[in-house]
N, C-alpha and C positions, 0 to 999 in steps of 0.2 A: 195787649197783643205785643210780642216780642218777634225782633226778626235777626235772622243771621245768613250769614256767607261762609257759605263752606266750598274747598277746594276737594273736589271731585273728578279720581282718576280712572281710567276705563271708558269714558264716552266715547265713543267713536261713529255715531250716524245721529242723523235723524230720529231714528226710533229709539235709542238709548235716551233720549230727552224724554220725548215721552214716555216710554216706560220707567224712568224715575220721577217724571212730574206727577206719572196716575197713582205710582204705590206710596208718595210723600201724600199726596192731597186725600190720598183713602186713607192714612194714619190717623187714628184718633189725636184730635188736639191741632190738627198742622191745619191753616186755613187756608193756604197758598204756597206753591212751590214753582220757582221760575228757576230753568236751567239753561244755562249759552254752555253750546258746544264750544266755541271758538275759545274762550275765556276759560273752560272747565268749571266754571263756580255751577253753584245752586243758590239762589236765594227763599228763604222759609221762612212764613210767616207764622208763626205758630201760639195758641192760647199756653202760657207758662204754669197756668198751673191744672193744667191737663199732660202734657209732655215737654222732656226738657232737652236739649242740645245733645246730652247722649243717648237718649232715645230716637231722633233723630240722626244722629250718627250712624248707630245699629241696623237702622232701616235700609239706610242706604248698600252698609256694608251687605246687608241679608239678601240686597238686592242684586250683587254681583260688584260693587263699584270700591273703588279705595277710595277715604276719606283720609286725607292730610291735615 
């Protein structure tokens, strides 16, 4: 299991967290995704050799958000 911290711009409420905690954890391969509004991060827990960091990236972006 691989995890990373990404900086995540666009959150702005409560429901921004979760709508990118449900559409990271419904990604094939990702086993957990924890987002702080306050902080902007995401942390992702994800199987590597099912999906990797830019796939992960992509999802986010597809999801409305800038990833820095």
């Amino acid at each position: 299991m691989s995890e990373v911290t990404l900086t995540v711009k666009g959150m702005t409420c409560g429901e921004c967290v979760q709508k990118l905690e449900k559409t990271l954890t419904g990604s094939h391969g990702v086993a957990r995704a924890m987002a702080d509004l306050e902080s902007g991060h995401v942390k992702v827990e994800y199987k590597e050799d099912l999906v990797g960091e830019k796939q992960i990236k992509e999802t986010i972006e597809q999801t409305g958000y800038e990833v820095e």
